[in-house]
C-alpha positions in Angstrom: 0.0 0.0 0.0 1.6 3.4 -1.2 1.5 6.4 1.2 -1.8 8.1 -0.4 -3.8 4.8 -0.3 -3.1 4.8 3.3 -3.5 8.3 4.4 -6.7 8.4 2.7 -7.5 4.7 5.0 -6.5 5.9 8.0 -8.6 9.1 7.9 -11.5 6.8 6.5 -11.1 4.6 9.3 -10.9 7.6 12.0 -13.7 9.3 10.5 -15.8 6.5 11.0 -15.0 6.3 15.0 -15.8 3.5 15.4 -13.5 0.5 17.0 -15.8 -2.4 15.8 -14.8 -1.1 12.0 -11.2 -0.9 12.7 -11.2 -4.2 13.6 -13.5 -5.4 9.9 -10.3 -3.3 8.1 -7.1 -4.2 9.9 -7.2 -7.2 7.1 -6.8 -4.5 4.3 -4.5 -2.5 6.1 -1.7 -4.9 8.1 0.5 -7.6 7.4 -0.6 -11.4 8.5 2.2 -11.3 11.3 2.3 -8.0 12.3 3.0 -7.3 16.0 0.9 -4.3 18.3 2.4 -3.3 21.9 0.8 -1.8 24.7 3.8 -1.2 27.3 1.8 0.6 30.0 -0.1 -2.9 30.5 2.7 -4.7 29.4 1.1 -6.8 26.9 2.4 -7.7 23.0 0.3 -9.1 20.3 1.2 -11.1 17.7 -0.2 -11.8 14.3 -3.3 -10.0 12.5 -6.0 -12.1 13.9 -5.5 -11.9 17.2 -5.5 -8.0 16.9 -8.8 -8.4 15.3 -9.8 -10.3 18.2 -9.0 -8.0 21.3 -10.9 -5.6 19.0 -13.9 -7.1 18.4 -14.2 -8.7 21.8 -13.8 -5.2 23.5 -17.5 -3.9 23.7 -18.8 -7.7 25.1 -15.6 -7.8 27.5 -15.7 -4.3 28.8 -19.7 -3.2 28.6 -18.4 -0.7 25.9 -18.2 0.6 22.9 -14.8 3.3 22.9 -14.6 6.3 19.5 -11.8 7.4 17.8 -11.5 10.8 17.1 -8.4 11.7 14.9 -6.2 14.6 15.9 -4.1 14.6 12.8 -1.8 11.9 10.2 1.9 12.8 9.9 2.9 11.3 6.7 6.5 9.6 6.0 9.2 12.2 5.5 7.3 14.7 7.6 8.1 13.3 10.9 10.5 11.6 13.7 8.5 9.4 16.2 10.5 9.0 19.1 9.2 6.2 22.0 10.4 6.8 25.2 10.2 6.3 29.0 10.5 8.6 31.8 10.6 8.4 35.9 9.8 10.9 37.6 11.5 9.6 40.6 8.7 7.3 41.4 9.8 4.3 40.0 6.9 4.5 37.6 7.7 4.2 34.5 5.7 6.6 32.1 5.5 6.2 28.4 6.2 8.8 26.1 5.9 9.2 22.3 7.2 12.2 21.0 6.6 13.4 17.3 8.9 15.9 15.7 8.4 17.5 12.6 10.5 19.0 10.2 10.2 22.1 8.1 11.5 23.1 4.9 14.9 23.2 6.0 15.4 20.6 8.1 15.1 21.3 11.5 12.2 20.8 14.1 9.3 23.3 13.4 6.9 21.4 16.1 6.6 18.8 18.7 3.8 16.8 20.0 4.4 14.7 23.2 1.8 11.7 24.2 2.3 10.5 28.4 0.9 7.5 29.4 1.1 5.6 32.5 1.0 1.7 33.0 -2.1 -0.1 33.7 -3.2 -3.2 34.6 -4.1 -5.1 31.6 -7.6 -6.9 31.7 -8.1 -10.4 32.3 -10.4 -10.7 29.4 -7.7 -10.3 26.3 -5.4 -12.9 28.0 -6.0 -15.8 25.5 -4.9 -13.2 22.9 -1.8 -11.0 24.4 1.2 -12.1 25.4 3.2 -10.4 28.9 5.9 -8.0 28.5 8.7 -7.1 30.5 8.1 -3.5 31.3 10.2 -1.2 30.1 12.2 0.9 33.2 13.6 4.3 32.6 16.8 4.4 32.8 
């Protein structure tokens, strides 16, 4: 799938805000084997169909039925994502995403940075995740 034919998925997916349809497209829009990590509940999972599980078991597992709303796509070439983790001196390990964009010449024009602390994961996804080892700030 070139760029354009997934920008123009991806916002057709986020318009639609709804979880149940990511999961009908994720066949159209991922490999067979690809892998999805959640690191603040420390889970990893493996292959296309069990990603299509978690999300279409989510509503009868949790009692309900999340949205997406889409902020914004940052195309290839436009952007550095950078994954990290801080501590705050807690111990806690907090999740950070970071994306940087370039301008015209090069250098950063704007930075967007996503916190998120660990959770429990819930019981109800187990037969489809697998544990992590969580990630420590050094």
């Amino acid at each position: 799938m070139d760029n354009d034919t997934m920008e123009r998925a991806l916002r057709d997916l986020y318009a639609s805000g709804d979880v149940q349809e990511l999961a009908r497209r994720i066949p159209d829009m991922a490999s067979e084997d690809m892998v999805q990590e959640w690191p603040q509940s420390e889970e990893r999972i493996r292959g296309r169909d069990n990603v299509m599980a978690v999300n279409e078991n989510y509503p009868a597992a949790t009692g309900s039925a999340p949205k997406l709303t889409l902020r914004r796509i940052v195309r290839p070439g436009e952007a550095w994502v950078a994954e990290a983790t801080i501590d705050y001196g807690d111990g806690t390990p907090v999740s950070l995403v970071s994306i940087l964009e370039t301008g015209p010449d090069g250098k950063i024009a704007r930075q967007t940075d996503y916190f998120a602390s660990p959770f429990e994961a819930p019981e109800w996804r187990r037969q489809w995740v697998e544990k992590m080892e969580p990630v420590a700030a050094d």
